[in-house]
VEXTI-212109 format. One record per residue: residue number from 1; residue in one letter; x, y, z of N, C-alpha, C, CB in turn. Coordinates in Angstrom, 3 decimals. Glycine has a CB too. Example, Ala and Ser with C-alpha at 12.3 -4.5 7.8 and 13.67 -1.06 7.14 Angstrom:
<pts>
n | res | neast | nnorth | nup | caeast | canorth | caup | ceast | cnorth | cup | cbeast | cbnorth | cbup
1 | A | 13.190 | -5.690 | 7.800 | 12.300 | -4.500 | 7.800 | 13.200 | -3.300 | 7.800 | 11.308 | -4.473 | 9.046;
2 | S | 12.850 | -2.250 | 7.080 | 13.670 | -1.060 | 7.140 | 12.900 | 0.030 | 7.870 | 14.084 | -0.598 | 5.725;
</pts>
This chain:
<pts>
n | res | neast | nnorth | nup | caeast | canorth | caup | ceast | cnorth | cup | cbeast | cbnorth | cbup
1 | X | 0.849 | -1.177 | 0.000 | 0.000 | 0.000 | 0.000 | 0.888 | 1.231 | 0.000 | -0.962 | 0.003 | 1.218;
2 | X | 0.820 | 2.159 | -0.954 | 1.589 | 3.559 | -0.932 | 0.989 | 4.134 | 0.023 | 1.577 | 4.479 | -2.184;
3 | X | -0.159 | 4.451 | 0.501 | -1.332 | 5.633 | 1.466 | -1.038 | 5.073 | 2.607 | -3.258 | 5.661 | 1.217;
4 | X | -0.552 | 5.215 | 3.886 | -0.611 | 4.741 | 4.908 | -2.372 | 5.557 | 5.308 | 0.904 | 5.067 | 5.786;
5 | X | -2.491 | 6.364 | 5.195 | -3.948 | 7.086 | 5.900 | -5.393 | 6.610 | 5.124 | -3.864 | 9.007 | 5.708;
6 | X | -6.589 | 6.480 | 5.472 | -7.868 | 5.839 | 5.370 | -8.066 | 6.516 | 4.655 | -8.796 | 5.629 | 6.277;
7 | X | -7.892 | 8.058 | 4.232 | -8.698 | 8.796 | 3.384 | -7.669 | 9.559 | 2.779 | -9.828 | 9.595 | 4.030;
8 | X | -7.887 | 9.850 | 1.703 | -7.087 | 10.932 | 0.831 | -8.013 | 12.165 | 0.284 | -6.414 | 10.154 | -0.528;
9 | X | -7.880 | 13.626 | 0.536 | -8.351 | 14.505 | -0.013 | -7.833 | 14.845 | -1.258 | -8.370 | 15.328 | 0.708;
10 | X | -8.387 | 14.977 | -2.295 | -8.412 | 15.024 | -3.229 | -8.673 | 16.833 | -3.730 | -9.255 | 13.937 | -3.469;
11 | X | -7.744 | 17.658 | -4.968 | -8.047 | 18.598 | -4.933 | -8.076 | 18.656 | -6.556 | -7.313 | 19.387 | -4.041;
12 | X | -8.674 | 19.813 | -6.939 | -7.850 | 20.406 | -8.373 | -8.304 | 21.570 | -8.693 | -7.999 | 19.580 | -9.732;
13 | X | -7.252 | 22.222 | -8.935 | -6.666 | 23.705 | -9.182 | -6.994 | 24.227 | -7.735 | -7.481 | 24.713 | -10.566;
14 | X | -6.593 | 23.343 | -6.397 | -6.167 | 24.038 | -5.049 | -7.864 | 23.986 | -4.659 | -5.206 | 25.890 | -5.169;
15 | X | -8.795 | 23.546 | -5.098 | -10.525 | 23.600 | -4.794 | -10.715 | 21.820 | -4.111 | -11.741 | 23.937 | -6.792;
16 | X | -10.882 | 21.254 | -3.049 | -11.201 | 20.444 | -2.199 | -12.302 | 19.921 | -3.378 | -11.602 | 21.030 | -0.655;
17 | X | -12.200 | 18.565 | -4.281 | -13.326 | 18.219 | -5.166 | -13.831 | 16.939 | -4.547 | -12.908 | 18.047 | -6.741;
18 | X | -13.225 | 16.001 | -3.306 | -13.806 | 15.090 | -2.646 | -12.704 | 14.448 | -2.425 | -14.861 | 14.423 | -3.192;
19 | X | -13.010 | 13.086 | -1.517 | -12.244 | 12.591 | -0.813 | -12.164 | 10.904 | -1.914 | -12.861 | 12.698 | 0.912;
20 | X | -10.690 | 10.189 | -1.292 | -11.066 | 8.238 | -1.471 | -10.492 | 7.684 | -0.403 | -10.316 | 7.255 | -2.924;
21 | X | -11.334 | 7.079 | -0.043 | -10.713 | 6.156 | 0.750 | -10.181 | 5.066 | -0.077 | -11.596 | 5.676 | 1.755;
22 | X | -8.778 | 4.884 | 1.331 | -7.566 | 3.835 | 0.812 | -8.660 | 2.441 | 0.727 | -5.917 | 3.603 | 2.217;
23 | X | -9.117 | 2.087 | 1.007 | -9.386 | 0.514 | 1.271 | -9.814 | 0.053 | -0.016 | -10.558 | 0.137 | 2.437;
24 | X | -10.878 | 1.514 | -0.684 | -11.584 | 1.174 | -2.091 | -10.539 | 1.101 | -3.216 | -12.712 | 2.340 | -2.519;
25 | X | -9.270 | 2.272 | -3.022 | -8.571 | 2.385 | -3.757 | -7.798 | 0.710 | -3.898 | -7.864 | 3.629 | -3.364;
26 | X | -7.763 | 0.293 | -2.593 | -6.603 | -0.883 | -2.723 | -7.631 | -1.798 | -3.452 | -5.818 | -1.626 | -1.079;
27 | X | -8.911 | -2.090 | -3.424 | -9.949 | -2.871 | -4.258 | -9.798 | -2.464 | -5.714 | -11.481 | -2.580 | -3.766;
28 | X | -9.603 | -1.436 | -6.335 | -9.851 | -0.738 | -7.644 | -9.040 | -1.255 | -8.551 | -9.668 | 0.687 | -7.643;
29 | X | -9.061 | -1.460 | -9.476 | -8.341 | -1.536 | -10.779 | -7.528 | -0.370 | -11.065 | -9.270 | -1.712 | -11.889;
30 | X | -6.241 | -0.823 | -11.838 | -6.175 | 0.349 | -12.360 | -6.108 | 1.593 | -12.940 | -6.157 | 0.340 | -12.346;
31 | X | -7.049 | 0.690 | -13.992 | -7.138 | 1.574 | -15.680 | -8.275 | 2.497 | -14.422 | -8.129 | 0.393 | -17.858;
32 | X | -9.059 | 2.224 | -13.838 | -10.262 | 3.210 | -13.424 | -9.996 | 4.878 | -12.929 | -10.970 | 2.458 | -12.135;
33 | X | -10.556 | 5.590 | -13.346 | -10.033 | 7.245 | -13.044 | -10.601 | 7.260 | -11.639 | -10.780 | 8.706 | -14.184;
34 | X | -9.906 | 7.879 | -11.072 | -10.438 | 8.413 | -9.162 | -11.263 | 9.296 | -9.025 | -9.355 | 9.114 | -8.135;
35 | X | -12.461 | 10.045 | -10.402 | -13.215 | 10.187 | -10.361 | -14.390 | 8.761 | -9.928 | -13.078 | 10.877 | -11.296;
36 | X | -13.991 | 7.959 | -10.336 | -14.939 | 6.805 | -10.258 | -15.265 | 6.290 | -8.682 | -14.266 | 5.572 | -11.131;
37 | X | -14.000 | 6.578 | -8.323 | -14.464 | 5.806 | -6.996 | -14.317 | 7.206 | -5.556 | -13.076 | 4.108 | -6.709;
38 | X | -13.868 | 8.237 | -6.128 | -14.306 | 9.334 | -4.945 | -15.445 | 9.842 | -4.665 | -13.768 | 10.397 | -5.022;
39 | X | -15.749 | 10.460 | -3.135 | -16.861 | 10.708 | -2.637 | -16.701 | 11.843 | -2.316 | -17.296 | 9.980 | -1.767;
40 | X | -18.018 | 12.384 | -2.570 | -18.105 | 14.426 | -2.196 | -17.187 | 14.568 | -1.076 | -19.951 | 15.253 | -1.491;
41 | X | -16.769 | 15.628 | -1.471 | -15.993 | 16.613 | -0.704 | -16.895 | 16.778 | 1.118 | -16.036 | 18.311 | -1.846;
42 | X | -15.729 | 16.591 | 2.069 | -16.478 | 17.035 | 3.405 | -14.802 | 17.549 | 4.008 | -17.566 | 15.441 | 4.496;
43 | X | -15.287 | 18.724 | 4.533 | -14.194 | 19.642 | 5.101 | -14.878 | 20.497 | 6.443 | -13.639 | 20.783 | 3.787;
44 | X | -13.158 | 20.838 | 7.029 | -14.069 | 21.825 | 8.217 | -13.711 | 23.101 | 7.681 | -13.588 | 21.732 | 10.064;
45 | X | -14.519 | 23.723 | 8.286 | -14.155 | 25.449 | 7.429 | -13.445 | 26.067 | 8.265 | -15.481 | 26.627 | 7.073;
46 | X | -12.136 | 26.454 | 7.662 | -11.206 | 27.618 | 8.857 | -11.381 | 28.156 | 9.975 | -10.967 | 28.717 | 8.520;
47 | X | -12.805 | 28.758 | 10.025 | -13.262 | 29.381 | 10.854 | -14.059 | 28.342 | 12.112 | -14.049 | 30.346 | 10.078;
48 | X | -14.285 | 27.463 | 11.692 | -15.432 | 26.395 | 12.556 | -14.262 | 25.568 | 13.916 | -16.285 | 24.738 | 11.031;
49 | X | -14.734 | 25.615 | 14.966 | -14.027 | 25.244 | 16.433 | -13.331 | 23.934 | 15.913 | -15.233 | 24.931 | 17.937;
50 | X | -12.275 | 23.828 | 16.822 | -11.450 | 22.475 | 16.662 | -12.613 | 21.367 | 17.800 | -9.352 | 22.744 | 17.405;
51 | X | -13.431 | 22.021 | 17.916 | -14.211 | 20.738 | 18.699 | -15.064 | 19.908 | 17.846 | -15.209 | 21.235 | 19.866;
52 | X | -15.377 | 20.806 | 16.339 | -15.855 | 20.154 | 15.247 | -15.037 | 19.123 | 14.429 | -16.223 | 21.090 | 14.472;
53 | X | -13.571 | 18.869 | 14.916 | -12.740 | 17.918 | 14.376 | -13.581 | 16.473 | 14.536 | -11.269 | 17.972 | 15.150;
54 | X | -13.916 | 16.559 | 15.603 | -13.962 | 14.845 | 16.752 | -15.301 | 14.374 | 15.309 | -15.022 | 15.061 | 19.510;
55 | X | -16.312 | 14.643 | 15.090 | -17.073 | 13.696 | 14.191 | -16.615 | 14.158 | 12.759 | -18.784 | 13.784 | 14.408;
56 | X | -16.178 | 14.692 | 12.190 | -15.366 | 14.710 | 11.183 | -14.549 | 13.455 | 10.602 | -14.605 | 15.602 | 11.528;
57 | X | -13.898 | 13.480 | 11.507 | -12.222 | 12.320 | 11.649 | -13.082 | 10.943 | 11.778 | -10.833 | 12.603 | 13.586;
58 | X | -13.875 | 11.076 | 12.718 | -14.552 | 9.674 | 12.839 | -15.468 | 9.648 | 11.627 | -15.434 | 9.434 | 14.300;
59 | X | -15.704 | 10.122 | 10.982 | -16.319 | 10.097 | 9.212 | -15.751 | 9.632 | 8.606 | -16.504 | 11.137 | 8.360;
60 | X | -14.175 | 9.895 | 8.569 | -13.282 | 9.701 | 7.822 | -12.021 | 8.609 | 8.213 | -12.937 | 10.933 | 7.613;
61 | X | -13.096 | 7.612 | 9.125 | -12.269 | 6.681 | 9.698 | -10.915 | 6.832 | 10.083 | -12.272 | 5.805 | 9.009;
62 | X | -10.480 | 8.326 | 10.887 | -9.724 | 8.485 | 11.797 | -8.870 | 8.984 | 11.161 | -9.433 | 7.573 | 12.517;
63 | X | -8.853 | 9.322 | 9.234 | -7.768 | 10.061 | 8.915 | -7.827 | 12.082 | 9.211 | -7.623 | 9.565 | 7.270;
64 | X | -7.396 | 12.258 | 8.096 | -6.885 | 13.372 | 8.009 | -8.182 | 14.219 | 7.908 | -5.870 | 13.452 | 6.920;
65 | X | -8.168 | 15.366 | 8.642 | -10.013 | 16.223 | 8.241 | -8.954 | 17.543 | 7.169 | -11.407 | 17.395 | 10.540;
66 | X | -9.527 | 17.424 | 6.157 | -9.521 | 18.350 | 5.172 | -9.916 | 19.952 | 5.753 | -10.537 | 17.784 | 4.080;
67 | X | -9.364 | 21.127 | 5.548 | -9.536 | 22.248 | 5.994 | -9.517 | 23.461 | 4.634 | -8.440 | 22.359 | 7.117;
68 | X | -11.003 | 24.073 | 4.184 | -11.096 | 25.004 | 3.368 | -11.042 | 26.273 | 3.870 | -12.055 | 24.846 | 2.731;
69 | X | -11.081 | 26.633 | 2.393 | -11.080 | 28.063 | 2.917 | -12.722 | 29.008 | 2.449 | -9.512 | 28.865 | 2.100;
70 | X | -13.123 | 30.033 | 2.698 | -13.970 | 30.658 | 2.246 | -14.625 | 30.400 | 0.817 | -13.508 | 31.684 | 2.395;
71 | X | -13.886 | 29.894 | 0.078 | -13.791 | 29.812 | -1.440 | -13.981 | 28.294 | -1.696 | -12.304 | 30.404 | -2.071;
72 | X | -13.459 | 27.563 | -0.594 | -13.891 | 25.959 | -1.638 | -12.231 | 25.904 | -1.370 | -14.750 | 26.019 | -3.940;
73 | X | -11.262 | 26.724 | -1.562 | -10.239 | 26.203 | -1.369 | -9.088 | 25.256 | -0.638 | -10.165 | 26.726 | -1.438;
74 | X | -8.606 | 24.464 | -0.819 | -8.053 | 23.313 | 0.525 | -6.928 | 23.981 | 0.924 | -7.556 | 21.545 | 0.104;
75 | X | -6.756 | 23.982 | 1.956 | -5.695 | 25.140 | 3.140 | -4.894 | 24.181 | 3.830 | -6.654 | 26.192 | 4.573;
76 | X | -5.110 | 22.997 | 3.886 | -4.587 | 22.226 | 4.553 | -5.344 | 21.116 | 5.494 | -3.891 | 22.969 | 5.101;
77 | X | -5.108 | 20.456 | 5.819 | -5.458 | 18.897 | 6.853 | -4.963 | 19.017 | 8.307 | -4.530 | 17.352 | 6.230;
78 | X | -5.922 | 18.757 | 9.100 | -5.708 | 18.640 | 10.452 | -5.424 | 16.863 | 10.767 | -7.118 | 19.349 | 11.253;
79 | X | -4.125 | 16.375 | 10.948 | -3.303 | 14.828 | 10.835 | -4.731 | 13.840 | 11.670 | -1.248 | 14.790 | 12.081;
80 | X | -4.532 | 12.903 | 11.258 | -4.945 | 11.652 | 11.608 | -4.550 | 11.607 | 12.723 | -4.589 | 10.617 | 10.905;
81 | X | -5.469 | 10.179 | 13.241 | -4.971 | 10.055 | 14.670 | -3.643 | 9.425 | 14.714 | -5.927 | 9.233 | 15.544;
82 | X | -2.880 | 8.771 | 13.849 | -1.833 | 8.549 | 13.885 | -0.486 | 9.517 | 13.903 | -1.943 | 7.883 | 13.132;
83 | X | -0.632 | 10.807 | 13.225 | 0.400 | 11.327 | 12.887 | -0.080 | 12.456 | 14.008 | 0.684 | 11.591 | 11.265;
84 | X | -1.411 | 12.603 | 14.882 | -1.537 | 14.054 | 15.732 | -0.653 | 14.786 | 16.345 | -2.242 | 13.999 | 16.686;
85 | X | 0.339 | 13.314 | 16.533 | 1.564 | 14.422 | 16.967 | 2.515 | 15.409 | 16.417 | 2.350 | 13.885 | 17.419;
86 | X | 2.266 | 15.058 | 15.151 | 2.697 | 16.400 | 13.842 | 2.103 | 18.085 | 14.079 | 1.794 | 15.858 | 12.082;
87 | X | 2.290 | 18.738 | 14.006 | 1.914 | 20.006 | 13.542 | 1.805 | 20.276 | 12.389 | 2.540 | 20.805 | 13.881;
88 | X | 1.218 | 20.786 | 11.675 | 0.963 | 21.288 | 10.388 | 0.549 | 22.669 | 10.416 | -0.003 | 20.512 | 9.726;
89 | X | 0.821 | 23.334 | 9.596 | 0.850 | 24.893 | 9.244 | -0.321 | 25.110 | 8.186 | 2.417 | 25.403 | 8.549;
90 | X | -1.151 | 25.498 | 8.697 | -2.478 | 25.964 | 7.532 | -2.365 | 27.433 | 6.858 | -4.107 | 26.033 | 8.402;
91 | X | -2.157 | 27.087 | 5.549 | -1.852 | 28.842 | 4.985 | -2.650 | 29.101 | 4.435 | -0.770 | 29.340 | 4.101;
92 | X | -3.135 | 30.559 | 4.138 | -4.536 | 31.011 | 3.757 | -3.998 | 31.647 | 2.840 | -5.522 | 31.792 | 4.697;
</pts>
């Protein structure tokens, strides 16, 4: 498996267009485009409390919660429960 994390956010041209989870990906073929097997976009919005992380992450079977911006734009990921001990820098 290349993805160690459950979910991958998915972007293009820097706009959050939905998420895949690894498990489907490791099921998939691979002529198939990752349009085929991704699911709408779910993010927390910059502005929304870090107490809105906790059912997020558990949506996303404990990976990474995707973080937009005003615009649809992806700003960055708040880590999985594996990597929480990372910091990450969200730039706007």
């Amino acid at each position: 498996r290349l993805i160690a994390e459950p979910v991958v956010p998915v972007a293009s041209a820097g706009k959050l267009v939905g998420i895949v989870r690894t498990a489907r990906l490791d099921r998939t073929k691979g002529s198939m485009p990752v349009a085929a097997i991704m699911e709408p976009p779910v993010a927390l919005s910059a502005t929304e409390p870090l107490e809105a992380v906790s059912d997020l992450r558990e949506h996303l079977d404990g990976g990474p919660v995707p973080v937009s911006g005003p615009t649809g734009r992806l700003i960055g990921t708040i880590p999985s429960r594996e990597t929480s001990g990372n910091v990450l820098r969200l730039a706007g």
